[in-house]
C-alpha positions as CSV (number, residue, x, y, z in Angstrom):
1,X,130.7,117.8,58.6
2,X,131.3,121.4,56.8
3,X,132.4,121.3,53.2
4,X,135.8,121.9,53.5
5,X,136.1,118.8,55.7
6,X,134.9,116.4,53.2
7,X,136.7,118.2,50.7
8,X,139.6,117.6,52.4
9,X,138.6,114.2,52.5
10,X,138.1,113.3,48.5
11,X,141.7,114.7,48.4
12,X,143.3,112.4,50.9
13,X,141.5,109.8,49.0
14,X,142.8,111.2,45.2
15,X,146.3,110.9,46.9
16,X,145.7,107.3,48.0
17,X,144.4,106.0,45.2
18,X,147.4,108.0,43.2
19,X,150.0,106.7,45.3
20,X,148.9,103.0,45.8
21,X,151.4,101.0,44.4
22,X,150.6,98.4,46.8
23,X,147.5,97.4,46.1
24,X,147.8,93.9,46.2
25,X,149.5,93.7,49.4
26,X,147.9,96.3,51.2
27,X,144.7,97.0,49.8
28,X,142.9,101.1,49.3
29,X,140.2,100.2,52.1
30,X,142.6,99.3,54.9
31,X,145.0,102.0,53.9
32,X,142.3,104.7,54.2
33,X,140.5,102.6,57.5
34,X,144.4,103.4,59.3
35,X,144.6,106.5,58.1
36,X,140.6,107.8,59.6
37,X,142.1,106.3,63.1
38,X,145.2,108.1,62.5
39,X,142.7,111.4,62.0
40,X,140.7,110.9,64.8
41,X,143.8,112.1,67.0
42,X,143.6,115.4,65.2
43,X,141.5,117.7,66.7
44,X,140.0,119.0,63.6
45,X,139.0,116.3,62.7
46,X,137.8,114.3,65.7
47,X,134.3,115.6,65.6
48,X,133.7,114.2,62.2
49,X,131.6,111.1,62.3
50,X,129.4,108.9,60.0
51,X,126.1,108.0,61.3
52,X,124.0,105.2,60.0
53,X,121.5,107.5,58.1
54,X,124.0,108.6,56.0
55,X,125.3,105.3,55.5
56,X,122.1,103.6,54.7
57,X,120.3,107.1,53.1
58,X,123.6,108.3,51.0
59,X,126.3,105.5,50.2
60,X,125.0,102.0,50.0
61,X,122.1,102.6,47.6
62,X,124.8,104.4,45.6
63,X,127.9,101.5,46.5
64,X,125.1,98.7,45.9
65,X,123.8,99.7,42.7
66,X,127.1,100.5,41.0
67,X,127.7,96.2,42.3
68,X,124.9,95.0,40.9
69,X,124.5,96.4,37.3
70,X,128.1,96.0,37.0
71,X,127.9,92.3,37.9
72,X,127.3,89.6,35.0
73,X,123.8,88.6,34.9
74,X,125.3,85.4,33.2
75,X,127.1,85.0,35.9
76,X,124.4,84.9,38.4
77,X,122.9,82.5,36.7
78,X,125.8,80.3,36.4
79,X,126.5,80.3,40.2
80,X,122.7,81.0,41.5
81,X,122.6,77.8,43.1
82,X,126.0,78.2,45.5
83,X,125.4,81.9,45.5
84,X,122.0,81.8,46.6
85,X,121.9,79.5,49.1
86,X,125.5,80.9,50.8
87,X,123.4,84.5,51.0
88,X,120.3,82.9,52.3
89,X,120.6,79.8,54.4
90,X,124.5,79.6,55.0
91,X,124.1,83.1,56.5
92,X,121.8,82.1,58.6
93,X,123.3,79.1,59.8
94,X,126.7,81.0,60.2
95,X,124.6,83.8,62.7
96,X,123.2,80.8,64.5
97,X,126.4,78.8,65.1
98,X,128.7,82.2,65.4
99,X,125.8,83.4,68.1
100,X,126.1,80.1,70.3
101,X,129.8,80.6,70.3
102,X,129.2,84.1,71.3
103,X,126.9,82.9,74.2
104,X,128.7,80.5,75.2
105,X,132.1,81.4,75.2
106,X,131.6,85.0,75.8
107,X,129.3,84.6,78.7
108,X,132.2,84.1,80.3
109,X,133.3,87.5,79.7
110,X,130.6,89.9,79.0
111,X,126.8,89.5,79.9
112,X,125.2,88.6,76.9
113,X,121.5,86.7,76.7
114,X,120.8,84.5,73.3
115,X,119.5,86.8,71.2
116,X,122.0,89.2,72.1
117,X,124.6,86.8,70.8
118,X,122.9,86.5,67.8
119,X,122.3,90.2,67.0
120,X,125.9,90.1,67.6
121,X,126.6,87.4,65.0
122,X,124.3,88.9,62.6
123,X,126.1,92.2,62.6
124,X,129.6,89.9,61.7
125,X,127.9,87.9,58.8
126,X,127.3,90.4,55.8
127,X,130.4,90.5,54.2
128,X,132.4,93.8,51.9
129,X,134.1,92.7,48.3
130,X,135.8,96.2,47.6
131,X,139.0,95.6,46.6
132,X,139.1,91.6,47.2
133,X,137.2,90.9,44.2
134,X,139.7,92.6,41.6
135,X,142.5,91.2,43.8
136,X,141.2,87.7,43.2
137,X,140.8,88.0,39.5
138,X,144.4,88.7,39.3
139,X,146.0,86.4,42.0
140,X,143.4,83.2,40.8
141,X,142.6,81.0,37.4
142,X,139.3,80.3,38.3
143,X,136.8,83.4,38.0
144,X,134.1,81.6,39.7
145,X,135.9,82.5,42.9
146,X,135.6,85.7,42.2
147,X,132.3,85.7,40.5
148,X,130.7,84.1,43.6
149,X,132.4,86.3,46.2
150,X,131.2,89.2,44.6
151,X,127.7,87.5,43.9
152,X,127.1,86.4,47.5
153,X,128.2,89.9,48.9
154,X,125.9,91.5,47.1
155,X,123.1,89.5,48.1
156,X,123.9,88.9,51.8
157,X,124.0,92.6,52.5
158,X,120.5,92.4,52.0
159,X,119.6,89.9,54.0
160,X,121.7,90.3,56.8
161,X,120.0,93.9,57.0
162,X,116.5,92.1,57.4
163,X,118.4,89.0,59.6
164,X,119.4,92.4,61.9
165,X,116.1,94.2,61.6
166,X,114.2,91.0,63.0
167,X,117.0,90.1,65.7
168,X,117.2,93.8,66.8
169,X,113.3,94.2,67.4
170,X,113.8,91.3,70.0
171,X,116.6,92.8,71.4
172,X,115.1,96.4,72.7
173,X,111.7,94.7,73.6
174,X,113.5,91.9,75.4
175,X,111.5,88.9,73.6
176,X,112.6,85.4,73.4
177,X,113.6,84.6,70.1
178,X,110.1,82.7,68.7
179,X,111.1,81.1,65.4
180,X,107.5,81.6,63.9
181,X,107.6,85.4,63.9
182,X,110.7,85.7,62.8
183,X,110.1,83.2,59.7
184,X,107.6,85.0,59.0
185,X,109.0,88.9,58.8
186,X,112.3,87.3,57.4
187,X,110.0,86.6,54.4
188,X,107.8,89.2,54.3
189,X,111.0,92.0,53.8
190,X,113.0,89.9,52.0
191,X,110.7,88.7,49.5
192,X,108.7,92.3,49.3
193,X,112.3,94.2,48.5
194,X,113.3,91.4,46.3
195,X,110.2,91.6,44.2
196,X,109.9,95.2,44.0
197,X,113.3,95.5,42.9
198,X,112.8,93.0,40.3
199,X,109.9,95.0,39.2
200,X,111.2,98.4,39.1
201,X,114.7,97.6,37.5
202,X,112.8,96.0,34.5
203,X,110.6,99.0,34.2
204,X,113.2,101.4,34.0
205,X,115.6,99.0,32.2
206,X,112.6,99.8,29.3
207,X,112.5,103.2,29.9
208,X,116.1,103.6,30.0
209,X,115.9,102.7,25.6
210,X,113.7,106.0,25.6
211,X,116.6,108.3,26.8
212,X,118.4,109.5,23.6
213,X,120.8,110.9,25.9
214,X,123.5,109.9,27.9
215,X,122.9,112.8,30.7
216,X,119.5,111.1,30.9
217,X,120.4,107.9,30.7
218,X,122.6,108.8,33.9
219,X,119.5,110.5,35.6
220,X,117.4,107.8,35.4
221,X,119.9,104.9,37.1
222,X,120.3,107.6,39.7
223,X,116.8,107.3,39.9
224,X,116.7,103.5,40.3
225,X,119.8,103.7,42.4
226,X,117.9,105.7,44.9
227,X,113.9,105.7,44.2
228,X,113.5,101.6,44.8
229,X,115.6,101.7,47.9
230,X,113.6,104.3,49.5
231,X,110.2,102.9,48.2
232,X,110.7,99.8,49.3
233,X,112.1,100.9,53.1
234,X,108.5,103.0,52.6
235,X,106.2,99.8,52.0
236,X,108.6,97.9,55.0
237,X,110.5,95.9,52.6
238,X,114.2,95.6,52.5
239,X,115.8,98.9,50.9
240,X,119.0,96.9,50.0
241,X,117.7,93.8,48.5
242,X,115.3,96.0,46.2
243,X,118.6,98.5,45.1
244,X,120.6,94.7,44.5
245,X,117.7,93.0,42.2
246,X,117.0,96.5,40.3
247,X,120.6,96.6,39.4
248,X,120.8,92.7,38.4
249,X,117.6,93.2,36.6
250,X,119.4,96.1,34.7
251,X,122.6,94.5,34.2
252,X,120.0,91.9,32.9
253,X,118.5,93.4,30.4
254,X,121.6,95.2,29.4
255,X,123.1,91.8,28.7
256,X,120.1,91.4,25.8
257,X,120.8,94.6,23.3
258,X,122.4,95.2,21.0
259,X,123.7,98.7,22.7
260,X,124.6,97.5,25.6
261,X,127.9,98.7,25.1
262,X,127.0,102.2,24.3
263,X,124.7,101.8,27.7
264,X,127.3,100.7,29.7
265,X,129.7,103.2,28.6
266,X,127.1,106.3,29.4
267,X,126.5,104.9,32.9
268,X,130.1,104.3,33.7
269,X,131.4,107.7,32.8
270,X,129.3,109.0,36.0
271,X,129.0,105.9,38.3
272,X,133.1,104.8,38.1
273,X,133.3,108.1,39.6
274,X,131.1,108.5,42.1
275,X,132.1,105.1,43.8
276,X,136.1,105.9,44.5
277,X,134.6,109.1,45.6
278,X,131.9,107.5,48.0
279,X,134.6,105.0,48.9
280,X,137.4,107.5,50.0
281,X,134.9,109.1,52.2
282,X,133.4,106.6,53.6
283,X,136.3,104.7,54.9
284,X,138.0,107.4,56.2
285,X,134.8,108.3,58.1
286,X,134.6,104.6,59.3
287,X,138.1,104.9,60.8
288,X,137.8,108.4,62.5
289,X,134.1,107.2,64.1
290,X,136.3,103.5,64.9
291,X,138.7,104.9,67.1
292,X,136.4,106.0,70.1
293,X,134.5,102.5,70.0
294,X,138.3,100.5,69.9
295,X,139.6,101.2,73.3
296,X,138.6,98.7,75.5
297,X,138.9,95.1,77.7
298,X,138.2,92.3,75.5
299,X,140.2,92.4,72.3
300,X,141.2,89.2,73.3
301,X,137.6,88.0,73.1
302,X,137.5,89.9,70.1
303,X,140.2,87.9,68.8
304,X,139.1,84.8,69.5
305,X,135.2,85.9,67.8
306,X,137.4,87.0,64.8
307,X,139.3,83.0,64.3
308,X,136.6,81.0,64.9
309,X,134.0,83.4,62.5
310,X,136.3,82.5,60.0
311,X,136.1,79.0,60.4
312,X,132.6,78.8,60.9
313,X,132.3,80.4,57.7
314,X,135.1,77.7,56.1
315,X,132.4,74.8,57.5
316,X,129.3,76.4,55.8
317,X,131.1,76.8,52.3
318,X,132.3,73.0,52.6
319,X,129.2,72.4,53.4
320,X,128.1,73.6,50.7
321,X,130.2,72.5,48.2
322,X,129.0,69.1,48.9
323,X,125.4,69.4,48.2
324,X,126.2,70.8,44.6
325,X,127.9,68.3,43.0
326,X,129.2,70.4,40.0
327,X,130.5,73.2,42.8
328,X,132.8,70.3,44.6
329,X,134.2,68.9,41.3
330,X,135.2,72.7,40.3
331,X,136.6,74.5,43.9
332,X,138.3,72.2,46.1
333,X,138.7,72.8,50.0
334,X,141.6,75.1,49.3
335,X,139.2,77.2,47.2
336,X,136.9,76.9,50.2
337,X,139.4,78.6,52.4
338,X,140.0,81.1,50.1
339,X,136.3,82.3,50.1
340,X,136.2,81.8,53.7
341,X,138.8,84.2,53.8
342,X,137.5,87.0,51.7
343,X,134.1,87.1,53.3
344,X,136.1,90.6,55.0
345,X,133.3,93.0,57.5
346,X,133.0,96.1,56.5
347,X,130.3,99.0,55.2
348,X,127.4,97.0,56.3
349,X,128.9,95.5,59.8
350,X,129.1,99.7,60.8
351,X,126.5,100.7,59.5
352,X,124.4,97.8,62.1
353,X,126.6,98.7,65.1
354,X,125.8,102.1,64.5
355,X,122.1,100.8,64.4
356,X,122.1,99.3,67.3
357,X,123.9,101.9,69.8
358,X,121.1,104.0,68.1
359,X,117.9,101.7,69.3
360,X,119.9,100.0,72.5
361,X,120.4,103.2,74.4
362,X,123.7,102.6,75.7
363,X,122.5,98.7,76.7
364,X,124.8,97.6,74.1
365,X,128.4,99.2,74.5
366,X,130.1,96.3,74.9
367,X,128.6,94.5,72.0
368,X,128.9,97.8,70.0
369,X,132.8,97.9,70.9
370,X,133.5,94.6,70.4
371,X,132.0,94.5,66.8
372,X,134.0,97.5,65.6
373,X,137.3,95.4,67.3
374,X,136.4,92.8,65.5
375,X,135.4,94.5,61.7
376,X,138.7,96.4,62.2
377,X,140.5,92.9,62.4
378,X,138.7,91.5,59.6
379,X,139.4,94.4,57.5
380,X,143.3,94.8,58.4
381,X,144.1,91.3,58.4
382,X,141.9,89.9,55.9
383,X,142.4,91.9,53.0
384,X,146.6,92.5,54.0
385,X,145.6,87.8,53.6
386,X,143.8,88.1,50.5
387,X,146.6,88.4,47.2
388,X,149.5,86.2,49.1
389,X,146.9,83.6,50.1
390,X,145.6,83.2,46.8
391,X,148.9,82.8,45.4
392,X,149.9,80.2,47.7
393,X,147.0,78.5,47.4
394,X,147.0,78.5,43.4
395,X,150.4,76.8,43.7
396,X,149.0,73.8,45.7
């Protein structure tokens, strides 16, 4: 990409964001997805492409901070136990039980061995709240909805990357899937970024009282931003669990001074516009990379993976709900549906196809292809779902 290109870019994505009176209907995201497919037929722009360094080097340490030191730390607590155990174990079982559908049902279609099917899954299973999250705070009158949505994404991302990481190591080396080792480095990355997060977001949350300024106040959450997720992907630990728990851990200790508005204000001013900028781009770059990977012989399958991911996702939250006993008194099965529905694919699903047509060495195409198909699906439909949904359902 040359300058002018993304600058070209950022203005298609000023215009959007002008423009969009629709927002509720038709949310920014899918509007600038279209419109990068649309793109890709222009010569001028069908060279440009996003590859998964600078997904995972530029915008998600960036797009994931911004999440988590915006999100209430009172509001993790409040919902830690649904929250936690949705991004942990319920996204595991969903890459289990999406993976045997895969391998079973898509056997028929493509060739596809076990773990195959569950790299596959694992690639469906983080999920993107841009845009749904202020869609349900207007369309629901329940903000745990949206509080938990926006709770589990956040964490999720992170351990889906280290669910991948695991699943994808199996893959190229062609190993059976040997629960022990993969317990074990699930662990190890998840609870190494997690901790070092932790550890550097209080640190800095300290040193952040010693900037007098608000330009250095800025510098130093650029800092944490970047530094922890490349110091942890340094020591082998997740990257994007230790960017999420630094920004908690920051929002955190925000929550408990007395300045936090004075704070909050400083780190806005830069970081509320860095993200629509990272956002425009980003998109647009998803859709013009999509188009090459969406022309192919199994939408249909993809279709099918696209319903019943939904619904396997619907079974794990009502699942859920019924092991905390609070949780099922306060979001009934229509609630369930509705966060079912706005677990959308997006950043994070690319970012792990691009991953893996970088380490399979064209051995996985057709699992490459049909992940895009099915993102692009979740992406258009879901979010188009999100705002009449949760009307209709907050009239039942």
């Amino acid at each position: 990409m040359i300058a002018i290109q993304i600058t070209i870019l950022l203005a298609i994505g000023y215009t959007a964001l002008t423009i969009d009176r629709w927002q509720k209907n038709f949310p920014l995201p899918v509007f600038l997805v279209l419109v990068g497919i649309g793109l890709s037929f222009i010569p001028y722009f069908a060279t440009m492409s996003v590859s998964k360094d600078i997904i995972y080097d530029v915008f998600l340490p960036g797009l994931l901070f911004i999440s988590a030191y915006q999100y209430s730390a009172k509001a993790l607590t409040a919902h830690k136990g649904v929250i936690g155990v949705l991004s942990t174990l319920g996204l595991i079982l969903t890459a289990v039980a999406l993976g045997a559908f895969v391998y079973w049902f898509g056997g028929m279609y493509i060739g596809i061995s076990f773990v195959g099917a569950l790299l596959f899954a694992s690639i469906l299973t983080p999920t993107d709240p841009v845009s749904v999250v202020s869609i349900l705070k207007q369309s629901t009158d329940d903000p745990a909805i949206a509080e938990i949505v926006d709770g589990e994404s956040m964490i999720n991302d992170g351990t889906s990357v280290v669910l991948f990481g695991v699943l994808l190591g199996m893959f190229t080396s062609d190993q059976s899937f040997q629960i022990s080792s993969f317990i074990g480095d699930f662990l190890y990355v998840s609870i190494g970024g997690a901790g070092l997060g932790l550890l550097i977001g209080w640190l800095f949350s300290k040193a952040l009282h010693l900037a007098p300024h608000k330009e250095n106040q800025v510098l130093l959450s650029i800092v944490i931003a970047y530094g922890v997720f490349h110091l942890a992907e340094f020591f082998g630990f997740s990257g994007v669990l230790a960017t999420v728990s630094a920004g908690i851990m920051l929002s955190a200790e925000l929550e408990r001074t007395h300045n936090e508005k004075k704070y909050r204000m400083a780190l806005n001013g830069f970081w509320e516009v860095v993200e629509p900028a990272l956002l425009s781009i980003l998109f647009l770059l998803i859709g013009i990379t999509s188009a090459k990977y969406l022309v192919f012989n199994h939408w249909i399958l993809a279709i099918v993976i696209f319903i019943v991911s939904i619904s396997i996702r619907f079974l794990v939250i009502a699942g859920t709900m019924q092991v905390f006993d609070g949780l099922k008194q306060r979001i009934s099965f229509s609630d369930a549906f509705l966060l079912s529905w706005s677990g959308i694919r997006g950043t994070m699903s690319v970012f792990l196809l691009l991953s893996l047509e970088a380490e399979a060495n064209g051995n996985a195409d057709i699992i490459v292809s049909l992940g895009f198909a099915v993102v692009l699906l979740s992406l258009v439909f879901q979010s188009i779902g999100i705002y009449p949904l949760s009307k209709r359902l907050a009239r039942h």
